[in-house]
Phi, psi and omega in degrees: 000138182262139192261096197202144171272167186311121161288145166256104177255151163295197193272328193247001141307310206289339211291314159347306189256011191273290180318299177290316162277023160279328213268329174258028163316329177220035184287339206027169181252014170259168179291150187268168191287143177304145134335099199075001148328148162326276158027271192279335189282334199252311162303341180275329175274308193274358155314306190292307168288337174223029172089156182285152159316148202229036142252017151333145159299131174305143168284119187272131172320164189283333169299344168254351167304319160286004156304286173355273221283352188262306187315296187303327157300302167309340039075274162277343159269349196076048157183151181310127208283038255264330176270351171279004196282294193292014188234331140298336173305308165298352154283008158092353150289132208270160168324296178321303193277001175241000184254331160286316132012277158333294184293341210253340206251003198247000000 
């Protein structure tokens, strides 16, 4: 869990971060396997045996793949992803909502 306090946002800042994190609830963070990769070869054979998985990740708009890559980094050390930071602040999330962001989604 990461140690930073509940930002304070308004109601419709939370509904902002409410809203984005719905929207990559299931993108999931790893990469799909290259094409003939080891990989892609043994998922595609057990894809042939019991059928595809069928919760795969959704495909994300291109505006939400760094939203992603800061949850999944964040995610994975427990600390604010800092260098995806200036690239959701332009994308119009203020500190607070990307510091909620962190807490509600990592």
């Amino acid at each position: 869990m990461l140690n930073i306090a509940t930002p304070r946002l308004s109601p419709a800042e939370w509904q902002d971060v409410q809203a984005t994190l719905s929207a990559v609830a299931d993108c999931g963070c790893g990469q799909p396997a290259a094409a003939g990769s080891m990989r892609s070869r043994i998922a595609h054979a057990v894809d042939a045996l019991i059928g595809p998985k069928k919760d795969a990740p959704v495909a994300l708009p291109t505006h939400l793949l760094p939203v992603r890559d800061f949850l999944c980094e964040t995610g994975r050390t427990r600390r604010i992803a800092e260098r995806h930071v200036p690239t959701l602040a332009a994308q119009g999330f203020s500190r607070g909502q990307i510091e909620a962001l962190a807490l509600l989604g990592a």
